[in-house]
C-alpha positions as CSV (number, residue, x, y, z in Angstrom):
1,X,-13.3,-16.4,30.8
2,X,-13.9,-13.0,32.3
3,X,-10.5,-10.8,33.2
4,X,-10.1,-6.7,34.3
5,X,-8.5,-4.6,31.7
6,X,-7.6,-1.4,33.4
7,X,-10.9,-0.1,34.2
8,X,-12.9,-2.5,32.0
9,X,-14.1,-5.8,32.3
10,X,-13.5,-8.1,29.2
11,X,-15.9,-11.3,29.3
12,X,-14.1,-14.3,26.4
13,X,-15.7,-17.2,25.5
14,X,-17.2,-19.6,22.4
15,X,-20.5,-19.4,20.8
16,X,-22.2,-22.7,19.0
17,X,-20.2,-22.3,16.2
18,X,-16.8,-22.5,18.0
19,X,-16.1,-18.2,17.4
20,X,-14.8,-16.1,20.1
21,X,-17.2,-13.8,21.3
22,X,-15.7,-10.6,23.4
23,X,-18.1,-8.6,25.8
24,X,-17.0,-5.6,27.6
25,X,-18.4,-4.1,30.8
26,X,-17.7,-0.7,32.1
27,X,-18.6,2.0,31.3
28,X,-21.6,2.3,28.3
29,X,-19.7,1.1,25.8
30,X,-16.9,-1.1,24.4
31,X,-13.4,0.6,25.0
32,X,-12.3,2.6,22.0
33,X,-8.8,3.1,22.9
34,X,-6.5,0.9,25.3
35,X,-3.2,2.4,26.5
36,X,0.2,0.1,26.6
37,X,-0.5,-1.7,30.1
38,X,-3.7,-2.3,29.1
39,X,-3.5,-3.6,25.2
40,X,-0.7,-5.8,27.4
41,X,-3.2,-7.2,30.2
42,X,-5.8,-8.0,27.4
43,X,-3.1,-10.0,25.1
44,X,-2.1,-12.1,28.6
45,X,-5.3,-12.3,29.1
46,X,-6.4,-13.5,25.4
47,X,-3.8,-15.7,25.5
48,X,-4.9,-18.1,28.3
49,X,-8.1,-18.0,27.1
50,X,-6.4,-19.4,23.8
51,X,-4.3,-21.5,25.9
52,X,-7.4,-23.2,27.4
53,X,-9.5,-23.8,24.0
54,X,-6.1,-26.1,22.8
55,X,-5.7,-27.6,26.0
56,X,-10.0,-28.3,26.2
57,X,-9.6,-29.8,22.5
58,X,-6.4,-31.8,23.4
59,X,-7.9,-33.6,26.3
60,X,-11.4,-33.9,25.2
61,X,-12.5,-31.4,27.0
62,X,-16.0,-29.5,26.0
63,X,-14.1,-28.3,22.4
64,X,-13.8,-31.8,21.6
65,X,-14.2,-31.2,18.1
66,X,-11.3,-28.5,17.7
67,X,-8.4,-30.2,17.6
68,X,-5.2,-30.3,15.0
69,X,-5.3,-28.2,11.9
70,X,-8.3,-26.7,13.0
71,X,-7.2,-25.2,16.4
72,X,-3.9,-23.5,15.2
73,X,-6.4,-22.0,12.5
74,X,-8.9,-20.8,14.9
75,X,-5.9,-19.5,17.4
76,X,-4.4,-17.7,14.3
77,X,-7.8,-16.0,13.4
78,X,-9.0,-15.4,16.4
79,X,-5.5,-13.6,17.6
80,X,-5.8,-11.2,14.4
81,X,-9.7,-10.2,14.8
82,X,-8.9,-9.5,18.2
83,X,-5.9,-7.8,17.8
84,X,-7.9,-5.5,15.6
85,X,-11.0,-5.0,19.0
86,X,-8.2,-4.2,21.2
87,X,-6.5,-1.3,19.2
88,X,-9.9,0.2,19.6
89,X,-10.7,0.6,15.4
90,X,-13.0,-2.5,15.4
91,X,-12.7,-5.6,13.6
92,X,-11.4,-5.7,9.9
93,X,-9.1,-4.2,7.3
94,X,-10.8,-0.7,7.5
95,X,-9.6,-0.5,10.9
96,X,-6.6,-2.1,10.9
97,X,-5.8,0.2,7.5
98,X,-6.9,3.3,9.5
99,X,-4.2,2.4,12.4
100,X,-1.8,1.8,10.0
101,X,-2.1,5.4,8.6
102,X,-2.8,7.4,12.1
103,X,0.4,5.3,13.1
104,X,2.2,5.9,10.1
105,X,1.4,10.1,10.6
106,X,2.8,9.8,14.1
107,X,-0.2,10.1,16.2
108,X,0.2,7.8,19.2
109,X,-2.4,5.2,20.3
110,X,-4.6,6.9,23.1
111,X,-4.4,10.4,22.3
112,X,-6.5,12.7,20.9
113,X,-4.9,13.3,18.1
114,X,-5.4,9.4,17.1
115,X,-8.6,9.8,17.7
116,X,-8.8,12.7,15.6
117,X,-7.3,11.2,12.9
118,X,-9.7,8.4,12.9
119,X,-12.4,10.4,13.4
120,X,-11.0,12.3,10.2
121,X,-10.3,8.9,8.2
122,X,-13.9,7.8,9.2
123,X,-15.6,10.9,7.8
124,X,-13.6,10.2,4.3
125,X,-14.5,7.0,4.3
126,X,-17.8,8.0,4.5
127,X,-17.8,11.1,2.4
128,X,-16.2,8.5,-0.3
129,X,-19.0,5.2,0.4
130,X,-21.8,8.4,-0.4
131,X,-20.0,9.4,-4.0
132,X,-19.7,5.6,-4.8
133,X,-23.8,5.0,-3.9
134,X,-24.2,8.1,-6.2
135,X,-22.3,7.3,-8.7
136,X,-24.2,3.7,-8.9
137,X,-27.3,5.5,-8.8
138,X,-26.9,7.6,-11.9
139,X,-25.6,4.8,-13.5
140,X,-28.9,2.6,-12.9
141,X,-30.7,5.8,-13.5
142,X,-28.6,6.3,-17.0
143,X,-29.5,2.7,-17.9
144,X,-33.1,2.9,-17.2
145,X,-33.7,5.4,-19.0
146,X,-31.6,4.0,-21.9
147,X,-34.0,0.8,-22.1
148,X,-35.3,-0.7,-25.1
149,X,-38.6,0.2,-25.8
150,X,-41.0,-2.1,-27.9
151,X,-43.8,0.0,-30.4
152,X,-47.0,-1.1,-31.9
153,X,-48.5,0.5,-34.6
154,X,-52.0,0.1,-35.5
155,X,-53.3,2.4,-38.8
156,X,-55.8,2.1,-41.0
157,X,-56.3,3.7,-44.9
158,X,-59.7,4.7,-45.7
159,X,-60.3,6.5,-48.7
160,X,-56.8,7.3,-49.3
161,X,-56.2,8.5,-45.8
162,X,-54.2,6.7,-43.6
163,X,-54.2,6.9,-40.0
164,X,-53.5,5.1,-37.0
165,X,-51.7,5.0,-33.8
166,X,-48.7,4.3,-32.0
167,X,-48.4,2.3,-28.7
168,X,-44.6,2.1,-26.8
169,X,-43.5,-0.1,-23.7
């Protein structure tokens, strides 16, 4: 199902495995940001689309298979990743966590300064994901170097003298 968003172009539909896949057409890329009208348009929108997976699952339509159980699960899931694309932070708890706390610090959705702040919160995120890959570097570093080590030694007494040598792994 393909509706307008404001200026975009949002393409729904259902891959093999019965997932909703979202394309957007527009400009380059993927909207980052929606305003109010538009974040509305798209839940309308995504709600028809919804609307017509039940209804092709009640009547034995092509989603034959998604039916009961299965298709309040999928509408349920499919309504919270999505919500997540259309706030413009992506899909997961990251994102969702990020417009929780841009939201919170009373940046609006759309602005600059909500960009800023997720373009802030982003930079920590990374800035923290670089100290942890350190940090679990050293430590495999600190426990290699720590190893076990197995020794031979080979000696030999001739004449009262002893000798020999030492081999490590």
């Amino acid at each position: 199902m393909r509706f307008q968003v404001g200026r975009f172009t949002c393409e729904l539909s259902c891959d093999y495995a019965g997932k909703v896949v979202a394309i957007w057409f527009g400009r380059a890329v993927a909207p980052k940001y929606l305003n109010k009208a538009e974040r509305e348009q798209y839940r309308a929108s995504r709600a028809a689309f919804l609307g017509q997976l039940s209804n092709a699952g009640e009547t034995g339509g092509r989603s034959a298979t998604m039916r009961g159980p299965r298709t309040a699960f999928l509408a349920i899931a499919v309504a919270v990743l999505l919500a997540g694309c259309a706030r413009g932070g992506g899909i997961g708890l990251e994102a969702m966590l990020a417009d929780h706390n841009c939201e919170q610090a009373g940046y609006q959705l759309g602005t600059p300064q909500y960009a800023a702040c997720r373009s802030e919160l982003a930079r920590r995120s990374a800035i923290n994901n670089a100290a942890m890959q350190d940090f679990y570097f050293r430590q495999a570093e600190l426990a290699r170097r720590n190893q076990s080590q197995t020794c031979i030694y080979n000696s030999s007494n001739i004449g009262g003298i002893t000798s020999g040598t030492a081999t490590c792994r």
